[in-house]
C-alpha positions as CSV (number, residue, x, y, z in Angstrom):
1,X,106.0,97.3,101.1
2,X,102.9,98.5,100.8
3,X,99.6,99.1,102.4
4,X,96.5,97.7,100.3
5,X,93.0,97.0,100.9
6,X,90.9,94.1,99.1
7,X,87.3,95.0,99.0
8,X,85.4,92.0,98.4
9,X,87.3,88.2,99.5
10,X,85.4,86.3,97.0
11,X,87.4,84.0,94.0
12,X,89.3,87.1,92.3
13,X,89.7,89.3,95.9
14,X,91.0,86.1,97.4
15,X,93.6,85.5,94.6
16,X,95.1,89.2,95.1
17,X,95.2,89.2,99.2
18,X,96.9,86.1,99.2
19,X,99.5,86.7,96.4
20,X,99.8,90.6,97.9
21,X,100.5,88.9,101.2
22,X,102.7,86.2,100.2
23,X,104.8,89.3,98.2
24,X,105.5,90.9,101.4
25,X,102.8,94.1,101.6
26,X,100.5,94.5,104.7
27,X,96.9,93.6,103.2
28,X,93.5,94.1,104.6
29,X,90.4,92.6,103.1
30,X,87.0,94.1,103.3
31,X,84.3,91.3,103.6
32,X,80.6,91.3,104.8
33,X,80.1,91.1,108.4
34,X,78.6,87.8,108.5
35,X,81.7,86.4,106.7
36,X,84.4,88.1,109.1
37,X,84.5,85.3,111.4
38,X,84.9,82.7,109.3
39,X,87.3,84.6,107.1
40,X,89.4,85.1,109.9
41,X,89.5,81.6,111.1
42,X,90.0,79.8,108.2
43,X,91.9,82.2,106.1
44,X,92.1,82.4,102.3
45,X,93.1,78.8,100.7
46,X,94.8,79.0,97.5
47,X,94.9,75.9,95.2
48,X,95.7,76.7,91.5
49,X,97.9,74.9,88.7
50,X,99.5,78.2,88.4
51,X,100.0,80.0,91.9
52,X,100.0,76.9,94.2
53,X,98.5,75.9,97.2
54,X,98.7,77.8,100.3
55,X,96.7,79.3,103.0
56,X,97.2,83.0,104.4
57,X,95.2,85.0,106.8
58,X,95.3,88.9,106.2
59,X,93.6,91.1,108.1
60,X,89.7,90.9,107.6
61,X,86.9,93.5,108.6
62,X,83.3,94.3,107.8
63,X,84.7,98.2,107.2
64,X,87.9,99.7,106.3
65,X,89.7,101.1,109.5
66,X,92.9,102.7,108.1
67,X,94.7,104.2,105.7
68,X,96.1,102.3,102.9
69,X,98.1,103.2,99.7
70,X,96.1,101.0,97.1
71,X,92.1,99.9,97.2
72,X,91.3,96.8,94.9
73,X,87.6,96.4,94.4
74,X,87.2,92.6,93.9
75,X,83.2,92.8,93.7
76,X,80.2,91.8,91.4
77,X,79.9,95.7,91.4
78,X,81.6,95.3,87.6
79,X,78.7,94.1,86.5
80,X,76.5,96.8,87.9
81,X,79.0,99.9,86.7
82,X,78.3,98.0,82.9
83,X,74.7,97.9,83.3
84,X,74.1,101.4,83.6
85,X,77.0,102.4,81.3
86,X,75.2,100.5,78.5
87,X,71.6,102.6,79.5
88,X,74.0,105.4,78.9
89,X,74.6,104.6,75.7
90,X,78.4,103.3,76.2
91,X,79.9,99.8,75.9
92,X,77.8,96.6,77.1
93,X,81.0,94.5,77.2
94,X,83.2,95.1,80.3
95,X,85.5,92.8,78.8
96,X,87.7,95.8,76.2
97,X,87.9,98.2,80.1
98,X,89.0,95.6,82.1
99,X,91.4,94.3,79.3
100,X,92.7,98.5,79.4
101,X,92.7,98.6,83.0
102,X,95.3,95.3,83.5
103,X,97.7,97.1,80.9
104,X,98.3,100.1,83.2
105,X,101.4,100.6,84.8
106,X,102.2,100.5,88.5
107,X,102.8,104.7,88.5
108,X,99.3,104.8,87.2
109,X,96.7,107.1,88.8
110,X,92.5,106.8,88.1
111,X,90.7,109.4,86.8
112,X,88.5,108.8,90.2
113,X,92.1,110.0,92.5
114,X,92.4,112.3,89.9
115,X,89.2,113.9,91.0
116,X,89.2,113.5,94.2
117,X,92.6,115.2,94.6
118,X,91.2,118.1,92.7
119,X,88.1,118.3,94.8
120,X,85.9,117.5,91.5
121,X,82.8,114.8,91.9
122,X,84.0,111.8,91.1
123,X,82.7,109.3,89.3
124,X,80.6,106.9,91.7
125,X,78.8,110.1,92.4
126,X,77.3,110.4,88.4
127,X,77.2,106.2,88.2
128,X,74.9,106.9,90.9
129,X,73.2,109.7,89.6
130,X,72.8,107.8,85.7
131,X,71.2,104.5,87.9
132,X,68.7,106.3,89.8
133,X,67.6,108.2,86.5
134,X,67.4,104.9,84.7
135,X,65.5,102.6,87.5
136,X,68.8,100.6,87.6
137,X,69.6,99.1,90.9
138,X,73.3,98.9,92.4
139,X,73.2,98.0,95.5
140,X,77.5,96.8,95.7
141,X,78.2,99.6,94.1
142,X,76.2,101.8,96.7
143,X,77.2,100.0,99.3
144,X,81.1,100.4,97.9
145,X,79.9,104.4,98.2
146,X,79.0,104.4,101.4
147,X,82.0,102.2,102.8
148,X,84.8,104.4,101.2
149,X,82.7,107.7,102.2
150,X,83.1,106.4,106.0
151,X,86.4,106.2,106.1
């Protein structure tokens, strides 16, 4: 079992906490404070053709409070991160990264752990950098920074 954390409890974040909690690992999901409460209460109702219908009711808070072994980002931020890679001059089409990313195996490390294990700047920090230099906002992605950097 393992420890994960879900930021963002929206369609896709929703999907993941309650199929990661229904297989047995201890989830958390990070959601905005105003929709703690309700989160909490109500849970996370699953109805889907596919995966069934179910409710479960992981852990929810405004801020990640402990350590976990895996962080899924389930936030708009995606489209923010392709925004200023295209001013950058790369792809405009998430759609070939995230295809990559979903083929990974489970042993799989980012290049962003990779870094950080290192001690290297990782790459939030030069998303960051290319918005500001390019008038783009990215506020999820910002405040993604400054959740993880509080923990």
């Amino acid at each position: 079992m393992s420890r994960c954390a879900v930021l963002g409890p929206g369609g896709v974040g929703g999907l993941l906490a309650v199929s990661l909690t229904d297989a047995g690992h201890e989830v958390v999901v990070v959601a905005r404070t105003s929709s703690v409460e309700t989160l909490r209460e109500s849970g996370f109702h699953l109805s889907s053709p596919v995966f069934g219908e179910r409710v479960t009711r992981p852990d929810v808070v405004d801020r990640l409070d402990r350590d976990v072994d895996a962080v899924l980002v389930a936030t708009k931020a995606t489209a923010e991160v392709t925004s200023v890679v295209c001013a950058e001059g790369g792809p405009c089409d998430p759609a070939p990264t995230l295809a990559a990313f979903r083929s990974f195996g489970p042993g799989t490390k980012s290049s962003m752990l990779r870094d950080a294990e290192a001690g290297n700047t990782l790459e939030l920090d030069t998303i960051g950098r290319a918005a500001r230099a390019h008038g783009i906002p990215i506020p999820r992605t910002e405040a993604l920074v400054d959740q993880l950097a509080s923990t």
